[in-house]
N, C-alpha and C positions, 0 to 999 in steps of 0.2 A: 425687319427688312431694312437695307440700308440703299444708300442713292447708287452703291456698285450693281445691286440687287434689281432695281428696278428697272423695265423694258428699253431698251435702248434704242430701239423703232418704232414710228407709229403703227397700228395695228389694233386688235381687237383684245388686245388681252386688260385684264379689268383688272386692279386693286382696292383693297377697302379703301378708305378715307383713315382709318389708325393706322394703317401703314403708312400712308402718303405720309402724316403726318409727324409718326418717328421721324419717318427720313429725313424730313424739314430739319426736325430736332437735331435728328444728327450730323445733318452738314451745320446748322448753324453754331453748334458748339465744338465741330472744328473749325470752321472755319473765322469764328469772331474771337482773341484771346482777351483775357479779362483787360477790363477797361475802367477808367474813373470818367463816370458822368454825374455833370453838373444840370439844379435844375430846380424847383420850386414846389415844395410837397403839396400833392392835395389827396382828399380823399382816404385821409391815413383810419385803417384799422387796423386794432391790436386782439385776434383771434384767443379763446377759451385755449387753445394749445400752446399759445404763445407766440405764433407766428405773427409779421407785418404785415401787413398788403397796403401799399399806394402807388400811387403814381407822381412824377415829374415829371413838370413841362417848362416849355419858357414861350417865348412869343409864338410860336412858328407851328407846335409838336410837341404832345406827350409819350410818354411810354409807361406798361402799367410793372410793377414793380412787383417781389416778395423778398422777405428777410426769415428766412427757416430762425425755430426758436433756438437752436446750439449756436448762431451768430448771432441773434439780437442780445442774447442775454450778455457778450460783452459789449455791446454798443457804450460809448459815454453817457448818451444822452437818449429821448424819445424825441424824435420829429415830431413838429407839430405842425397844421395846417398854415401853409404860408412861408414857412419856414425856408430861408437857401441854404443846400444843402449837395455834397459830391457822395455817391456810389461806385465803390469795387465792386464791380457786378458780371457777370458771364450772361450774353444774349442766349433766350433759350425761347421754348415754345411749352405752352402748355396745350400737352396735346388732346386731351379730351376736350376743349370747345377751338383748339387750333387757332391760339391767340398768341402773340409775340409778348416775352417780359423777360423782365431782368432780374436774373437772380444775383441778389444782393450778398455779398459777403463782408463788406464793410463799409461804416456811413460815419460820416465826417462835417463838418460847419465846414460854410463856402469861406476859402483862406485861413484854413489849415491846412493845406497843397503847401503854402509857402512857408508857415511858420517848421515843418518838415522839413522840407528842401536846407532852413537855417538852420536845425538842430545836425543832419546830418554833415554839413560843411563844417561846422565848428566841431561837430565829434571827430571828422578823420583830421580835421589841424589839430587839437588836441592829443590824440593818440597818434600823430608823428612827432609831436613833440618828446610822450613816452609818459604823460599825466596818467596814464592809464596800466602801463607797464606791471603786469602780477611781481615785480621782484621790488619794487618799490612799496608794494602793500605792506602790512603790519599788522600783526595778529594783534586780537582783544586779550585786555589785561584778564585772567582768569578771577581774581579777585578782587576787582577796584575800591579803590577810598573814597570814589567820589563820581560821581557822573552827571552832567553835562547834558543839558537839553535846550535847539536854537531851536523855536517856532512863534508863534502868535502868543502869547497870553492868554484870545479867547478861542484856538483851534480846539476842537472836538479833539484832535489828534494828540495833544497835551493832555488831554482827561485819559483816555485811553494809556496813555504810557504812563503816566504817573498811578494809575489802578494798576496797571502790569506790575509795576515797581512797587509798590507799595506792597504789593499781595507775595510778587517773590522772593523781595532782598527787603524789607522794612529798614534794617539796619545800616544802609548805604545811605548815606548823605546827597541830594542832590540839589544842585542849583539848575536854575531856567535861566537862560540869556534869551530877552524876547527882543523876537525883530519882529515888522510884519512878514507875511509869505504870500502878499497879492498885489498888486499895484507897480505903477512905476517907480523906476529907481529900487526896487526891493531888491533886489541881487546883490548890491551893493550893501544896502544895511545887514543883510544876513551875513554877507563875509566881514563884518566889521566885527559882527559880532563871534564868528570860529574866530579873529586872533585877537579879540580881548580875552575869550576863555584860555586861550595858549601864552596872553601875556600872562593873564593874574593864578594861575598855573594852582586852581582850588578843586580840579576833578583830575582824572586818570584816564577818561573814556567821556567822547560825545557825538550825542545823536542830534541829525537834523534832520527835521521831519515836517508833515505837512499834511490831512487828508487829502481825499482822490477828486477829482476834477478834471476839466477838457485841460487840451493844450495849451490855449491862454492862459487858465490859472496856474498851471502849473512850469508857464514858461520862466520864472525868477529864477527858478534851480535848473536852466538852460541856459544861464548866463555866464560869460568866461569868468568875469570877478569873483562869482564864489565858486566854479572849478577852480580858479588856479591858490585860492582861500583853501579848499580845502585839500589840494594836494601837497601845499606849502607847509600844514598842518604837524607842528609835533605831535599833539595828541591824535589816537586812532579814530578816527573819523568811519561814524555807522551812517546811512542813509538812509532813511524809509519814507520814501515820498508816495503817497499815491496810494493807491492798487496795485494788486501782484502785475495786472497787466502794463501798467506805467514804468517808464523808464525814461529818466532825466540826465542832462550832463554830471548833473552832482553824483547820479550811484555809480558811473564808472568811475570818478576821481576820489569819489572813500574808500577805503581799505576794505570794510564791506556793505554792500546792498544788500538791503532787507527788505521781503515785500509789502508791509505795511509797516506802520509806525509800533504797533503793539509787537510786530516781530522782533523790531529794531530794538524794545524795550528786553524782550526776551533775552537776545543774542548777546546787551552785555550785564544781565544781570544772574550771577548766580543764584539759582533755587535757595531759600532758603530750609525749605523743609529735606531738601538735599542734602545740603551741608550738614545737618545734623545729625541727618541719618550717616552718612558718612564719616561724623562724627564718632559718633555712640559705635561705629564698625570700626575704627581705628582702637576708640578706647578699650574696646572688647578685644580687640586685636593684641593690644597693650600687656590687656589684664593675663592672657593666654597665655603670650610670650612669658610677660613677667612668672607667673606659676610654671611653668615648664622651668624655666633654670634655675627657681630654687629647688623643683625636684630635682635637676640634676647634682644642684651644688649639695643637696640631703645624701642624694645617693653616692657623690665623690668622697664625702665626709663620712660614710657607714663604711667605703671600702679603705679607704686611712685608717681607720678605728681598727678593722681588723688587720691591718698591716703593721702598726703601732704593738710590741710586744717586747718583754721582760727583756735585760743582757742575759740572766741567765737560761732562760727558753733560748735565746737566739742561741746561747753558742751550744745548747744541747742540740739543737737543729743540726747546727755545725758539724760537733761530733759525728751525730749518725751517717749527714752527709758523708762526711770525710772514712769513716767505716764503710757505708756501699761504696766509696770509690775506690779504698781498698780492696775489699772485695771483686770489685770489678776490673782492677789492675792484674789481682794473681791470674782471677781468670784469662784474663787477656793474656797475661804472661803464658801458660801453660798450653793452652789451645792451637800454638803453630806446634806446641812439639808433638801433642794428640793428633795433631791434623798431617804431620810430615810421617808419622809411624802408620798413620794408617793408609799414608798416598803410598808407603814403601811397602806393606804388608799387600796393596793392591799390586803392584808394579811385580814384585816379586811372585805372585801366586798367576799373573799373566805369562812372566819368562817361563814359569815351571810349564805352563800349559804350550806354548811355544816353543819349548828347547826340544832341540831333536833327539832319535836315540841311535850312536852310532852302532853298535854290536849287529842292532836289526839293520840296519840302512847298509854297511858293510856285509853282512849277510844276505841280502837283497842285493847286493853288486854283485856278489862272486854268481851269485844265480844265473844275473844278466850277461857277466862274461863264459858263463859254460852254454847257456843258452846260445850266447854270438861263434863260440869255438867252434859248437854240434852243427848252426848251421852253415859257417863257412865252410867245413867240411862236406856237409853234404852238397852244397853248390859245388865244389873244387870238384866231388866226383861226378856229378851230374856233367858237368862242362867236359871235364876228361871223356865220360863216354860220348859226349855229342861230337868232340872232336875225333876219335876214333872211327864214328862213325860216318862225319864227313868223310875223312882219309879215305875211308874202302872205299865210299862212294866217289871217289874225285880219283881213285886207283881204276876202279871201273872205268869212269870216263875217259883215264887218261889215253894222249896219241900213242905216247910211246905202247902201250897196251894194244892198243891196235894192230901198229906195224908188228907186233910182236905176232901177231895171229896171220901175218903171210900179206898184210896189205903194203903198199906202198907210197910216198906223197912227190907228183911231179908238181917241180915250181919253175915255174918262167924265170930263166937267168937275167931274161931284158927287163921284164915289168915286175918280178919278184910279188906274184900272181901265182896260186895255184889253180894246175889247169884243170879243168873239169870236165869240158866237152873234146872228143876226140878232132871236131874242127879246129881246135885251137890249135894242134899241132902243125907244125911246119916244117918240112924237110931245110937241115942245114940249120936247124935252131936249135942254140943252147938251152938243157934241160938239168935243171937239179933233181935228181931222185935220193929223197930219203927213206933210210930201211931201215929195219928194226935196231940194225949194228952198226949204222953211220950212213954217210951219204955220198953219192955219186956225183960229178957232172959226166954228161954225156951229151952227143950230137946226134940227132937223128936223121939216118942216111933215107931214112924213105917211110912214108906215111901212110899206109892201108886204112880208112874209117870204114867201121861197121856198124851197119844198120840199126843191127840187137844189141841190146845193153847184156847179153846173157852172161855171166860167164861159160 
């Protein structure tokens, strides 16, 4: 259930008590963002699971506290009763007895607030100068002559690296330039000592290093003097101060940070048991190559040997040679005139099957012209009686035929009209009459029409 959730009017409606109580939780962890409180431990215990539980107070007001064990176990330190001390902590509720605490995610000595606030001002003046710059770093020698270690004389952190070293490179020569690495003025001795190693120029490669500690101890390698010592560095400068979770002005101004001092050991020392191996796989490499080209230079030398032969084998070789080229010259010689006899003996037995034969083909003409003679003749006679026979029929039809049989044709002398109807006639009106033996005009004096067509 959340505080959107819950009743928004008085009334009768009833919620658990672990509901009420998320809700608490979850307004107050939105509504509080992590905060640094300061304050005076008491009551510290350190649970069978590894968690913290105390409280801080000061005059006025405690609050009780927990540190889950995935953030205690990077703490620097254990608080202890009495102790001033600042909490990164989120306000929260624990809600099975609906108590107010703070969940701690990080815890700090009272004034390391400030010794921060200085590391972080000098790191961005720093890196805008460009002390930091990845094109200014410098890779580690793959091989060194000699390697180079600044720290204490009695740090833990010198034993550790010189076992590191001892165990992977034996063979590397190293010198220690000891500064102290705690106290005042140490930032200073420590970069005295990167450019006496850069003066007397007896290593290849150096580490500065230091075990792990609060802030205060580890502030000397927060100091500009051996930053700008060690970016000013000819030689490649490794850093391993600390713990992995530590981080000093010196690891960003070396070429590279390492998380502890034994890593910084590692990174510039060649394995020895490496090298050897990698050894004994070159020589082997060696021995391979080598056997492979005398086998080839055996095998160049067997094929010489048989190419190496007698003058007088060679020019019998010759001979024979020069005999199959003979031979294969007539050949050559001969084979276009094989080859042209036989395109001509093709060519010619094609024209025979192609060539026409006139005698029949001429005799097949005169066929086709007796055939064309017989039928233009028989059309000539067919046409003649069809003309004949039009004539009698166009003799039948003809006028003159007619008039010949007693008829007569009157035509209108005015409209050159023949007349047909006896109305048409008109007394005093020219009339053509044609007869069988020529034609008349005549005038008719006077017009009788008759009913009947009879004659």
């Amino acid at each position: 259930m959340t505080p959107d959730s819950l009743p928004s009017q008085s009334g009768d409606a009833v919620i658990p008590v672990s509901a009420l109580n998320r809700a608490i939780s979850t307004m107050l962890e939105r509504s509080f963002p992590l905060v640094w409180v300061s304050g005076e431990v008491s009551n510290f215990t350190r649970a069978a699971s590894g968690h913290w539980y105390f409280s801080i107070k000061d005059a006025n007001a405690q609050m009780r506290c927990v540190m889950f064990r995935g953030r205690a176990q990077y703490a620097e330190f254990t608080p202890r009763e009495g102790d001033k001390i600042e909490v990164r902590a989120l306000v929260t509720m624990y809600e099975p007895r609906g108590e107010l605490q703070l969940n701690v995610e990080a815890v700090r000595r009272t004034g390391q607030g400030r010794l921060y606030e200085a590391f972080l001002r000098l790191k961005a003046q720093l890196e805008s100068e460009g002390l930091f710059a990845a094109e200014r770093k410098r890779a580690l020698p793959v091989h060194p002559r000699g390697i180079g270690i600044v720290t204490s004389l009695q740090a833990a952190a010198l034993r550790d690296v010189l076992t590191t070293l001892a165990r992977r490179a034996p063979h590397v020569p190293i010198v220690v330039y000891p500064a102290p690495v705690q106290g005042a003025g140490v930032g200073a001795k420590l970069a005295a000592m990167v450019e006496a190693a850069n003066a007397r120029r007896e290593v290849d490669v150096l580490i500065v290093c230091r075990g792990g500690g609060s802030i205060e101890d580890l502030w000397a390698f927060n100091e500009e003097v051996l930053a700008r010592a060690i970016a000013a560095s000819e030689l490649p400068v490794v850093s391993g101060v600390g713990h992995e979770t530590d981080f000093t002005i010196a690891d960003f101004a070396a070429d590279v940070r390492a998380p502890t001092p034994t890593a910084a050991a590692e990174l510039v020392s060649p394995q020895r048991v490496l090298l050897l191996r990698e050894l004994d796989h070159r020589h082997a490499a060696l021995a391979r190559g080598f056997g492979r080209m005398m086998e080839r230079r055996a095998q160049q030398l067997d094929w010489l040997a048989r190419r190496l032969v007698s003058p007088a084998e060679r020019l019998a070789r010759q001979r024979a040679h020069l005999r199959q080229l003979a031979s294969r010259l007539g050949a050559a010689g001969a084979r276009p005139v094989r080859d042209a006899r036989a395109h001509f003996a093709l060519v010619h037995f094609r024209w025979q099957r192609r060539r026409p034969d006139v005698a029949a083909e001429r005799e097949h003409l005169l066929r086709l012209a007796q055939r064309i003679g017989g039928a233009h003749e028989r059309r000539a006679e067919r046409e003649k009686a069809r003309v004949s026979e039009l004539a009698a029929r166009l003799q039948v039809l003809s006028p003159q035929r007619t008039l010949e049989r007693g008829y007569a044709a009157l035509i209108d002398a005015q409209t050159g009209r023949a007349v047909r109807a006896p109305n048409a006639l008109k007394p005093k009106r020219p009339l053509t009459v044609h007869l069988a033996q020529g034609s008349a005009d005549v005038l008719l004096a006077d017009v009788q029409p008759r009913l009947s067509d009879e004659f």
